[in-house]
C-alpha positions in Angstrom: 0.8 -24.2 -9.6 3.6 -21.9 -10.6 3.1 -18.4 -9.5 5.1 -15.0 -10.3 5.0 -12.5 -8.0 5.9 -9.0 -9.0 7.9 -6.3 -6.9 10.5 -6.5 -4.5 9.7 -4.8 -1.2 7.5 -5.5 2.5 4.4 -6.1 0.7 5.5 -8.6 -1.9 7.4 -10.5 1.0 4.2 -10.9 2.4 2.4 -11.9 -0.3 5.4 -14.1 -1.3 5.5 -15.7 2.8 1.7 -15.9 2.8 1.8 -17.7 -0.9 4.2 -20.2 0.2 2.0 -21.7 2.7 -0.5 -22.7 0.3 0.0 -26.8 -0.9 -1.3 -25.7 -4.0 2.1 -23.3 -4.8 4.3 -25.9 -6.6 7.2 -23.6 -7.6 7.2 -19.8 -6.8 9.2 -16.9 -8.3 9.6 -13.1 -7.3 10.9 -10.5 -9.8 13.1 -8.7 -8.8 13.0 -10.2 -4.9 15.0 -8.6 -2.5 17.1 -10.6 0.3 14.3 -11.7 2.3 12.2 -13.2 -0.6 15.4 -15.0 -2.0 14.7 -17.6 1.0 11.3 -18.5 0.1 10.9 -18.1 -3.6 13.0 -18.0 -6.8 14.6 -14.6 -7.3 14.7 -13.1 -11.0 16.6 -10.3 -12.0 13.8 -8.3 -14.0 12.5 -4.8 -12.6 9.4 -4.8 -11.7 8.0 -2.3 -14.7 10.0 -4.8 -16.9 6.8 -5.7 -18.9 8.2 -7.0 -22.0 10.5 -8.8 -20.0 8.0 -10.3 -16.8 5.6 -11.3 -20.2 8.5 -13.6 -21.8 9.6 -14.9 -18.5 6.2 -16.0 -17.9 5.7 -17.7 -20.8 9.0 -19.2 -20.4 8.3 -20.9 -16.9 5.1 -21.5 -18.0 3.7 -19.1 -14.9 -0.2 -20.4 -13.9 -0.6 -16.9 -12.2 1.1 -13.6 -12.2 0.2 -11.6 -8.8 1.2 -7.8 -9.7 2.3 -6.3 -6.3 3.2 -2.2 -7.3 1.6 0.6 -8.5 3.9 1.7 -11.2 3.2 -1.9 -13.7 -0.5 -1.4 -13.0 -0.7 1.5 -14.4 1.7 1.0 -17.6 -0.9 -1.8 -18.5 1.1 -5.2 -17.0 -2.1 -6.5 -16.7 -3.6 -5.7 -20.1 0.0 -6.8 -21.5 -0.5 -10.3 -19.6 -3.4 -11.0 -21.0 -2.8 -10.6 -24.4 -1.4 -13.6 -24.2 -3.0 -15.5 -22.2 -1.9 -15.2 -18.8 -3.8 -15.1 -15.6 -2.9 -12.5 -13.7 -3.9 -10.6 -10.1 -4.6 -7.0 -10.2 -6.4 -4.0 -12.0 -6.0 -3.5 -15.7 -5.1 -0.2 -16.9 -7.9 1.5 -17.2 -8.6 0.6 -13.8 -5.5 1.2 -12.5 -6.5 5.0 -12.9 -8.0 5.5 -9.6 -4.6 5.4 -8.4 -1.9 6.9 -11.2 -4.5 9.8 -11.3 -6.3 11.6 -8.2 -7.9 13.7 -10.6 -9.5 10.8 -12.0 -10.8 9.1 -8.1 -12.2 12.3 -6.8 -14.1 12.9 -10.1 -15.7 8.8 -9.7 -16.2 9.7 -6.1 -18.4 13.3 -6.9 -19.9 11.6 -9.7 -21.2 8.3 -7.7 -21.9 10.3 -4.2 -19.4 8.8 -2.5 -18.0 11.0 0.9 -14.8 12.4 0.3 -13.4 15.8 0.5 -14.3 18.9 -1.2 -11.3 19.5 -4.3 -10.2 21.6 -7.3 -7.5 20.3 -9.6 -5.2 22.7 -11.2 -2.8 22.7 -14.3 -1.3 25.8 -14.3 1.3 27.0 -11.3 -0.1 30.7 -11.1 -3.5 30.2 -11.0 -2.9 27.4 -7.7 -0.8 30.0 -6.4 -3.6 32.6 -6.9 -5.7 29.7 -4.9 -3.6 29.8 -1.8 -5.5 29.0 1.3 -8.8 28.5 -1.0 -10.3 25.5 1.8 -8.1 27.0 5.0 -4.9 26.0 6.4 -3.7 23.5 6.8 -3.9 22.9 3.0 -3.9 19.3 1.0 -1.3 19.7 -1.6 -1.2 16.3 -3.8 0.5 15.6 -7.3 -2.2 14.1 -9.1 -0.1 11.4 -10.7 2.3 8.7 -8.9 5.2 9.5 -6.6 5.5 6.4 -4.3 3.5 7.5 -1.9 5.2 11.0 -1.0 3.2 13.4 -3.3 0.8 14.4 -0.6 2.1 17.5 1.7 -0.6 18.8 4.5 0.6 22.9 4.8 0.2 24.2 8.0 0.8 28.0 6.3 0.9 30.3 3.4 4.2 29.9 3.2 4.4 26.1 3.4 2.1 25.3 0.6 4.0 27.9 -1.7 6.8 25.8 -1.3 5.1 22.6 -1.8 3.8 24.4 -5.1 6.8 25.6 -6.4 8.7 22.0 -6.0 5.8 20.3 -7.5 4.7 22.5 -10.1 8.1 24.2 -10.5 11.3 22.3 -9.9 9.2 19.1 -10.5 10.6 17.0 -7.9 7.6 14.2 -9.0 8.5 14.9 -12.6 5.0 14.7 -14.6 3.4 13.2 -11.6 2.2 16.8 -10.6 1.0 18.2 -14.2 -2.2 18.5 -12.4 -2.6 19.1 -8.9 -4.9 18.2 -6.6 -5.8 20.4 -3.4 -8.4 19.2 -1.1 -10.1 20.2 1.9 -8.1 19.1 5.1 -10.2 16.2 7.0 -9.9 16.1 10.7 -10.5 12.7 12.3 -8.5 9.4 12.7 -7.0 7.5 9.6 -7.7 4.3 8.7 -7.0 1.7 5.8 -9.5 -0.8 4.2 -8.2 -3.2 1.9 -10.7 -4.3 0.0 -10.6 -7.9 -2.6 -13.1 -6.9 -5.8 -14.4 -9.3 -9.0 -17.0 -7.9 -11.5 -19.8 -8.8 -9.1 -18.5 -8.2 -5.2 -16.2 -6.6 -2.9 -15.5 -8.3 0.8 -13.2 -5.7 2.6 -10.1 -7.7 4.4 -9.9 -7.0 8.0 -9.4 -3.3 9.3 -5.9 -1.6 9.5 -4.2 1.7 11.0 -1.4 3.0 9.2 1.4 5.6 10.2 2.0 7.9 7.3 4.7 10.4 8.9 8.2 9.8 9.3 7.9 11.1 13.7 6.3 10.0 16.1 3.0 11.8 16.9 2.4 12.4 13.3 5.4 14.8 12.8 7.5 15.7 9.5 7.1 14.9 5.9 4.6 11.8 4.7 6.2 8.6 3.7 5.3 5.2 2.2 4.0 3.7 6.1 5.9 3.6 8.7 4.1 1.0 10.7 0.7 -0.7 11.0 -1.7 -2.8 13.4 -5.0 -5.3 12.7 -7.5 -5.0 13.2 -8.3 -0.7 13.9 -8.9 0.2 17.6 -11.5 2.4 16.0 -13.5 0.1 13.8 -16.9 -1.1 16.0 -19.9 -2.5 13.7 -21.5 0.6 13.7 -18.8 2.3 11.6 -18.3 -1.2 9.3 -21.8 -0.7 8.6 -21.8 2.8 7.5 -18.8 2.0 5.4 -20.3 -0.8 3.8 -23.2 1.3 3.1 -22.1 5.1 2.0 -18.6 3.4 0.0 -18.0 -0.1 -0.3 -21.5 -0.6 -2.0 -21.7 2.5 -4.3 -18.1 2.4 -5.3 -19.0 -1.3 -6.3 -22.1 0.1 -8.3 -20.1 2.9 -9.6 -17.3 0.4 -11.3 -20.0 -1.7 -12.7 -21.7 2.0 -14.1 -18.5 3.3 -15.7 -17.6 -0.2 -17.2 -14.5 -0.2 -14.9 -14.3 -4.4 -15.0 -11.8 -4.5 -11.3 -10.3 -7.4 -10.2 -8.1 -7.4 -7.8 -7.4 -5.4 -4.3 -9.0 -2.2 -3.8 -7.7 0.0 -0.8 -9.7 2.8 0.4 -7.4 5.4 2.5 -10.2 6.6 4.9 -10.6 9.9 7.5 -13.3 8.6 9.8 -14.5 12.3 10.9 -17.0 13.4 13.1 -19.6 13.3 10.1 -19.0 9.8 9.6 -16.0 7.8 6.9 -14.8 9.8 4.0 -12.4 8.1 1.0 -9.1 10.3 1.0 -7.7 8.2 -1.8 -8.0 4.4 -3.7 -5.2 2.7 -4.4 -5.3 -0.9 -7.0 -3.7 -2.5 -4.9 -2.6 -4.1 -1.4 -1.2 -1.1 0.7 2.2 -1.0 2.0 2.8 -1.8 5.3 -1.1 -2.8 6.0 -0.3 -5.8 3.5 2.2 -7.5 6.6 0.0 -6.6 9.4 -3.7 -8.0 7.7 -1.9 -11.4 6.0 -0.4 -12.4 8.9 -4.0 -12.6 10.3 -5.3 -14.6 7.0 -6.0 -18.2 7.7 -7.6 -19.2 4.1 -5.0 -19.8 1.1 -4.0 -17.0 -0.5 -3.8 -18.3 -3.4 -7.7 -19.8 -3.7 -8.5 -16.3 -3.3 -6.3 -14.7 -6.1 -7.8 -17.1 -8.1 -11.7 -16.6 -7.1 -10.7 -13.0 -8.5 -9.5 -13.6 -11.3 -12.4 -16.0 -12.1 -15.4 -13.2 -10.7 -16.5 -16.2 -8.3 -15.3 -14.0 -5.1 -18.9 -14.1 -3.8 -18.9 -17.9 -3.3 -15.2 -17.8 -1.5 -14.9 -18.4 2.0 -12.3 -16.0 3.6 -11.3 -16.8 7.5 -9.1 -14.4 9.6 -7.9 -15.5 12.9 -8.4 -13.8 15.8 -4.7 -12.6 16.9 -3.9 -9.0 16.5 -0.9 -8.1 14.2 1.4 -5.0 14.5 3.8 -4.1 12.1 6.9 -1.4 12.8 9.2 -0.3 9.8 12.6 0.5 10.4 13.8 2.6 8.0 17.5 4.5 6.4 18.8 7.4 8.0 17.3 10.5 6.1 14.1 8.7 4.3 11.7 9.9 2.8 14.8 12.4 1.3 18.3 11.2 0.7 19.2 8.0 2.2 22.7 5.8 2.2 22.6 2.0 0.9 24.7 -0.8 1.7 25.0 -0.4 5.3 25.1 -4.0 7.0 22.1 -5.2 8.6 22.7 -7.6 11.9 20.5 -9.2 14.8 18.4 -10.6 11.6 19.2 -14.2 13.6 17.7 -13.1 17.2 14.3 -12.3 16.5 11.6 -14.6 17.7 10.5 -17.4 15.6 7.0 -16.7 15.5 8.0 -12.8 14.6 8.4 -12.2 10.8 10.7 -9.6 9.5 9.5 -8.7 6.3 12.4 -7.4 4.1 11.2 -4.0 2.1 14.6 -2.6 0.9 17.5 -4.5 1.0 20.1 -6.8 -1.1 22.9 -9.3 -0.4 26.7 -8.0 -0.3 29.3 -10.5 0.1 27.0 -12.8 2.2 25.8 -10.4 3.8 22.5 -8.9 4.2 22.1 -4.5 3.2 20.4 -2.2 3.2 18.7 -1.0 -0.5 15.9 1.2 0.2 14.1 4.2 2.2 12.2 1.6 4.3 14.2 -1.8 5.0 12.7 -4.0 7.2 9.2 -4.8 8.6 8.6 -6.0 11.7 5.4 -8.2 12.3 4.3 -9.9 15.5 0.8 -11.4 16.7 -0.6 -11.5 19.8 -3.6 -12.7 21.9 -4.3 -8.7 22.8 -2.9 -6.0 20.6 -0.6 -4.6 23.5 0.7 -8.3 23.2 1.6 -7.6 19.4 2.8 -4.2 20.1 5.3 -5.5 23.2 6.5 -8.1 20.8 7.4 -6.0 18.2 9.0 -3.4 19.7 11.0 -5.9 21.7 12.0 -7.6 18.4 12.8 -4.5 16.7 15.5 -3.8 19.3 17.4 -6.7 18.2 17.9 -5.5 14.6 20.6 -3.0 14.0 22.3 -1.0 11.1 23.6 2.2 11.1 21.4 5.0 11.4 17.9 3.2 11.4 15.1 5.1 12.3 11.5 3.7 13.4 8.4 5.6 15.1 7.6 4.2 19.1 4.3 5.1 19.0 3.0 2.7 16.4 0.3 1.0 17.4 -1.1 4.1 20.1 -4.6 4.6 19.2 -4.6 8.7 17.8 -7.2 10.9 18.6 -6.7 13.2 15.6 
């Protein structure tokens, strides 16, 4: 078969490295790519939210499967657009791919189908949230209800940190139209934890557990990013807890797609807040999370790709899906200044010393005269398995070391079980 992935960053590496080990993959391409995905599929140079041009290269190459990686082309209809002419493709169609451009739109299915989550209001004008300072207690849940790649969220510890998160969103518009509406939630105390979640018409299997690391410092500090690292499965996760999820989410969030005629297919992951009243949903997104992606494939031993197509044919429930029994941890190293202002092109070395069972999944970065730079906020992420998760987490911090380029930043407590 000839698949087309589409994206270029950590999680379409991993889908990209995890494709390429099926026998079935006759010929695989990645639009755009970055320099890591150049060495295991063919690179083209088409943006990712590109759809006129990812439709006419598909038809061109004569693609069996296209296996949409971001948000952003989910939500401008790449699916819908795909199919019109008659191409198989992985992921949500637009309507669908609502639960994630609008968080307006996921805490309304969540109230509506009884699904735990946090109490909300969403607002449209800046006064009246202003007026509505403080309405659930500090610290306050500030989130653009739109899509800003995973930085639209800001957790106010005071009055006078959620006025300023207001005032950029709502007044300087630093997500652009993202924050028309905002969101602002009741803050959840507990420990977070990701579900990734493969859906048809007719069934949803949850992938193995993950714990992602949304702050830039260790010991949850500063402003949220995109993930700065991740392990598999959760320290948390015990059947009694997979149970409950299964029961109070996965289930009615199944039953509430087939009741609003929302016809998924493809990954669903639930962001969860396991509290002291049990799991609540703090957001969906359509698609496999970034950096949980690298942490959960590398501990998937079926084909990818009979999976993707199960999916896409609403036969999931008759799919076998095996994960091996090594744990995975994943650590992002980063640019200097992410999530604000970050150089490019700074040269990456010590790429050639890393284990060989240790994969560096490249997130953000291009080739300059030969050499390998960086292109992005987050650059590089680093996965390793292990018999025990301390195992993992030894190895990857010891591989992360080798790696340097000026001014890289990464957390060292990924992989510490939190207690808040």
């Amino acid at each position: 078969m000839k698949v087309l992935v589409v994206g270029g960053g950590g999680r379409e590496h991993a889908i990209v490295w995890k494709l390429k080990q099926s026998p079935r993959v006759e010929q695989l391409y990645c639009a755009p790519g970055n320099a890591g995905i150049a060495q295991m599929a063919e690179c083209l140079n088409i943006g990712a939210e590109d759809i006129e041009g990812l439709r006419a290269a598909a038809l061109e190459k004569d693609i069996d499967l296209v296996v949409v990686g971001p948000e952003v082309p989910l939500s401008m209809g790449i699916v819908d657009a795909m199919n019109e002419k008659g191409i198989r493709v992985f992921g949500p169609n637009a309507k669908c791919a609502q639960l994630e451009g609008s968080k307006a739109f996921t805490k309304a299915f969540l109230a509506r189908h009884g699904i735990p989550t946090a109490g909300y209001r969403e607002f449209t004008d800046k006064e009246e949230l202003l007026a509505a300072v403080g309405i659930y207690g500090y610290p306050m849940v500030i989130k653009a209800d739109g899509l800003a790649a995973g930085k639209g969220v800001v957790i106010a510890e005071t009055r006078e940190d959620a006025v300023k998160a207001i005032e950029e969103m709502m007044g300087q518009r630093v997500f652009g139209n993202a924050a028309d509406t905002v969101v602002v939630e009741e803050y959840l105390s507990g420990i977070e934890a990701s579900m990734l979640c493969f859906v048809d018409h007719n069934t949803i299997v949850p992938m193995e557990s993950a714990q992602d690391y949304k702050r830039i410092f260790d010991g949850d500090k500063g402003p949220n990013t995109g993930g700065m690292g991740t392990y598999s499965p959760s320290l948390i996760f015990d059947e009694e807890l997979q149970e409950r999820i299964r029961t109070e989410i996965l289930e009615p969030t199944l039953s509430g797609f087939q009741k609003d005629g929302l016809d998924f297919q493809g990954v669903l992951f639930i962001g969860l807040m396991i509290t002291d009243q049990g799991p609540k949903v703090i957001e969906f997104n359509n698609r496999f999370g970034d950096p949980e992606t690298q942490s959960v494939l590398a501990r998937l031993d079926s084909d990818l790709l009979d999976i993707f197509e199960a999916v896409v044919d609403n036969r999931l429930a008759q799919q076998e899906i095996r994960w091996g029994d090594r744990r995975a941890v994943t650590v992002v190293l980063a640019s200097e200044g992410y999530p604000g202002r970050y150089p490019k092109g700074r040269e990456i070395t010590g790429l050639d010393r890393v284990d060989e069972d240790v994969v560096v999944f490249h997130a953000g970065t291009k080739m300059c005269d030969g050499k390998v730079v960086t292109a992005g906020g987050r650059v590089l992420c680093v996965t390793a398995t292990g018999v025990t998760h301390d195992e993992a987490r030894a190895r990857a911090f010891a591989n992360v070391e080798r790696i340097h380029f000026d001014g890289a930043q990464y957390r060292k407590d990924i992989g510490l079980i939190r207690k808040h």
